[in-house]
N, C-alpha and C positions, 0 to 999 in steps of 0.2 A: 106433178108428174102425170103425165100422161100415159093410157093402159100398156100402148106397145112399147113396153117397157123393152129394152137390150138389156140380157141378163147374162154377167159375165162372172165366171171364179178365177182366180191366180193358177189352181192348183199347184199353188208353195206354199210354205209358212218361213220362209227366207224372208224377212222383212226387208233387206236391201231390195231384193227382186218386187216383192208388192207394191212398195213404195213405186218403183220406177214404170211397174206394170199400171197402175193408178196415173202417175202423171201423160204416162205415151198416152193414156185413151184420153186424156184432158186436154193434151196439145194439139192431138191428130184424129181423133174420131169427132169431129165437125158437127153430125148430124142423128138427130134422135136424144132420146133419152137414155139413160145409160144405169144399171142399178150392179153395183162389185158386191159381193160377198165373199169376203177373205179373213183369214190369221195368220199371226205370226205364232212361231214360238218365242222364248224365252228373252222379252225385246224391250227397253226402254226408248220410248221415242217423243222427241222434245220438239217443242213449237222451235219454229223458222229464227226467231228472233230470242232466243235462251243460252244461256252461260250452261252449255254440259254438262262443266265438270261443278256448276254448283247446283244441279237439279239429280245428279246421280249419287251410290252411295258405291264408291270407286271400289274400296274393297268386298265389298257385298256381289257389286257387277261381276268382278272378276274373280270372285270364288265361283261362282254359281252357272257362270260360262253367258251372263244375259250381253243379247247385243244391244249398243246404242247406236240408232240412227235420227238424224235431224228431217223432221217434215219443211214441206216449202206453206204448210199453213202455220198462223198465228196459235194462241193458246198456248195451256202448259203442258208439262211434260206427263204422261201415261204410263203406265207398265201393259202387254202384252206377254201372255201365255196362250195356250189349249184350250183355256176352261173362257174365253175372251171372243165374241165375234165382232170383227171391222164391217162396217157398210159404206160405203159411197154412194152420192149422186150425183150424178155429173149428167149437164141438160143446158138450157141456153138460160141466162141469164135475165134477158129482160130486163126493161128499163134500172137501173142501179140506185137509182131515186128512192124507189118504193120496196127495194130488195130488204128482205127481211128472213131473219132463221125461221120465223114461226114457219114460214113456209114448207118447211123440211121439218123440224121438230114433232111440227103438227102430223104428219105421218108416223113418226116413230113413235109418240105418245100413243096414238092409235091404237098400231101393230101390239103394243104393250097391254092396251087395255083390254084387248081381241083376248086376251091370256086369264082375265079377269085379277088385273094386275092396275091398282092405283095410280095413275104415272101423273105427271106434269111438269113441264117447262120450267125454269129454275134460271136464275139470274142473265150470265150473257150466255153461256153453253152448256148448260149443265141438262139432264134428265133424272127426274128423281120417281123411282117408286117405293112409297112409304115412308116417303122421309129422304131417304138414302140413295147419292148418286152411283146410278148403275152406265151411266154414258155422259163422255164426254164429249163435245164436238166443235169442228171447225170450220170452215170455207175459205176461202180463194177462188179469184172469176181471172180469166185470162180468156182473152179477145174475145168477149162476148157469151165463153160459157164460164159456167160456174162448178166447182168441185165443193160437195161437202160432204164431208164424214165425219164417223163418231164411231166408240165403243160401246159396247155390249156387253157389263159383266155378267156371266152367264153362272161362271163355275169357277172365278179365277181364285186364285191361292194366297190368299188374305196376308199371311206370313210376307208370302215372294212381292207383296204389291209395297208393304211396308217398308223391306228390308232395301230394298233396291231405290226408291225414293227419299231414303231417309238421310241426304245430305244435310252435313249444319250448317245453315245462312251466316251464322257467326263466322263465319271462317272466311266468307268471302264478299269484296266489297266489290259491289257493280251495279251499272243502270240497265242492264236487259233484264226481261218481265221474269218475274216470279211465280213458280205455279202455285195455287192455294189449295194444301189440302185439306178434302173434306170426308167426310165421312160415307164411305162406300159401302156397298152391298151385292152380291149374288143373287142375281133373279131368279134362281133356282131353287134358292130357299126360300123365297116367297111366294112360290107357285104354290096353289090350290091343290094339283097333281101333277107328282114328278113328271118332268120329261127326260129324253137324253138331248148332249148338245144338239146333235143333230134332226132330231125332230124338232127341236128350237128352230135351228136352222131355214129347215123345210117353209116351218109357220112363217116365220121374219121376212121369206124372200117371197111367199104370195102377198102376207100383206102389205111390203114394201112399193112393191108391181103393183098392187090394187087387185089381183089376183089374175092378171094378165102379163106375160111375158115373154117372148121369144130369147131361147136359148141362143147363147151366141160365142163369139174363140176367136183371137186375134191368131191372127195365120203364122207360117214360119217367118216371113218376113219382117212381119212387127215384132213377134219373141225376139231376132235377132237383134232388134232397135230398143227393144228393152233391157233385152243385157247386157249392151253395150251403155245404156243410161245406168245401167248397177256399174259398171266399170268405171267409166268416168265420172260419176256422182256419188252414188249413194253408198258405194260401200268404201270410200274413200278417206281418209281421218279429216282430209284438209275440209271438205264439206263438214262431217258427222264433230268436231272437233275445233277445226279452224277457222270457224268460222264465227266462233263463241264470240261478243262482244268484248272489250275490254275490261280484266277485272284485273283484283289485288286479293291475294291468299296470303291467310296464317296457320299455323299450327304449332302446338309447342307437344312434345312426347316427353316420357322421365323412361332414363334406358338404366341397366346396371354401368352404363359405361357414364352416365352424366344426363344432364338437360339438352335436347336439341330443340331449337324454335326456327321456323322458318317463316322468311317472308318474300313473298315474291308476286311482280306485277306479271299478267300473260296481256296480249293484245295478239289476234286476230291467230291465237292458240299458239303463240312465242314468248319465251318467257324475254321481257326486255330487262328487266333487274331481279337480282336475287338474293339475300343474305341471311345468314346464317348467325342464331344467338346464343349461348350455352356455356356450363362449365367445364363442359370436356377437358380432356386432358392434350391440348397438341400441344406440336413442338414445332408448327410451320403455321404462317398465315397464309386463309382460305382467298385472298386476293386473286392468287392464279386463278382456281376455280370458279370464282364466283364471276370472272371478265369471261372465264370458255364458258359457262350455262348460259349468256346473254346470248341471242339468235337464237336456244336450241328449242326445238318445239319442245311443247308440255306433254310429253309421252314416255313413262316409264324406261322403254329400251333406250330412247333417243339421250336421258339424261342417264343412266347407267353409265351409256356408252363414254360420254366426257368424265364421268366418276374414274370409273376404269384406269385414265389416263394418267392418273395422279395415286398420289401416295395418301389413300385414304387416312390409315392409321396416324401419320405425321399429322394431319389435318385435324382429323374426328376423333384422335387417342383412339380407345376400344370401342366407342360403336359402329357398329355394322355398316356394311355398302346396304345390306337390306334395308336396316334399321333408319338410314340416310331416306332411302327412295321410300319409304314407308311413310316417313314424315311429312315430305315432300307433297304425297299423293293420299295423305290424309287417309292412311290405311291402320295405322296402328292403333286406334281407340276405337277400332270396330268388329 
């Protein structure tokens, strides 16, 4: 990176909107160096090429109100809070031969050691201080420049990192990448003296810059080109959802009303087969229904909605339309 550095905030923690505000300066700011300092709140967000719904912990997500949105880089999936800072750099790419992370790592190690904080470089994207990965990061180059970012666990909520990623691989059978996880830590706790995030903050965006940087604001015109990139992209399920590779899910629950198991293939976030195993008590085969879920996305309301249509109880005896979609969405053993 070079000193005149462009030094830009989101001023959101919308992760749809970051995310989109991140790619407009990657597509359309051409020239210079570019350094983002942003957060999200409460956000799981999954490499480009990840199965969603088996890097998330579906009922965990939706108690606790976290969004998931899909990035357009590789890697695995992350959790985003408050206590988390994102950086990007986005700059020209140069020959792709010799392109390498050290290149950007090698900055953030730095900034880290500036702290008097142990840091070093770690397999393909990892940043570790002390042992323990505090940042994860990624790249993608498109026509000549290169985006790459990473996190910053700062302060993040150990519980919400856990709980939110804690999907079971057993349950779902697919060839999109796996995140591996490892074992994380809070820079905050291993500072020498406390700081607040935002002195964090302060530190990370001189030493990132090299300690030169011009302040800088995408105008009313590109906002508008940004949230219209949240509208048509990122806040949209067919992208954040639908765009999951091909997988195959099970689950089996024990209800007071009987055994439910499910098994069903999704492809390109559609459930294309589905069926249903158990002792329940019905008194009608699930044939109707199991032909109306074929096309219906994998989305909670969307299969409700065909539930609804039908004579649950004929079907499922006494368990529940909940209890149905619970299983379904691998909510009930969490």
């Amino acid at each position: 990176m070079q000193k005149a550095v462009r030094y830009l905030e989101t001023g959101s923690v919308d992760p749809f909107f970051n995310l989109a505000f991140e790619e407009y300066v990657l597509q359309n700011r051409k020239q210079g160096d570019y350094l983002i300092l942003w957060q999200n709140e409460n956000t799981v967000v999954i490499g480009q090429n990840q199965n969603a719904e088996a890097e998330i912990n579906r009922s965990f997500v939706e108690r606790h109100n976290v969004k998931v949105v899909r990035r357009t880089t590789g890697g695995g999936a992350v959790y985003h809070d408050l206590g988390n800072l994102n950086y990007s750099f986005i700059t020209d790419a140069g020959e792709l031969s010799t392109l390498t992370m050290s290149r950007f790592t090698d900055a953030v190690v730095k900034a880290l050691e500036s702290l008097g904080l142990q840091s070093e470089a770690s397999g393909r994207n990892d940043i570790l201080v002390n042992g323990k990965k505090v940042s994860g990061t990624a790249q993608r180059v498109v026509g000549g420049r290169i985006l790459y970012h990473g996190t910053l666990l700062f302060d993040s909520d150990p519980d919400m990192v856990a709980g939110a990623l804690n999907a079971d691989p057993a349950k779902f059978v697919s060839k999109s990448s796996k995140s591996v996880r490892s074992r994380i830590g809070n820079i905050r706790q291993m500072l020498a003296e406390d700081m607040t995030l935002r002195q964090f903050w302060d530190r990370i965006k001189n030493e990132l810059s090299g300690g030169g940087f011009t302040a800088d604001s995408l105008s009313k015109d590109e906002l508008k080109k940004v949230d219209q990139l949240v509208n048509d992209k990122y806040s949209r399920w067919e992208w954040n959802f639908g765009r999951s590779p091909k997988y195959e899910l099970t689950n089996k629950q024990r209800y007071s009303g009987g055994t439910l198991e499910v098994s069903a293939k999704i492809e390109s976030g559609i459930i294309t087969d589905i069926i249903f195993y158990g002792d329940f008590m019905a008194v009608a085969p699930l044939y109707p229904i199991l032909d109306a879920l074929k096309g219906t996305p994998f989305k909670r309301e969307e299969v409700e909605k065909i539930l609804s249509e039908f004579s649950v109880s004929d079907m499922f005896g006494t368990i529940t339309m909940d209890e149905i979609l619970d299983t379904v969405f691998h909510a009930g053993d969490c």
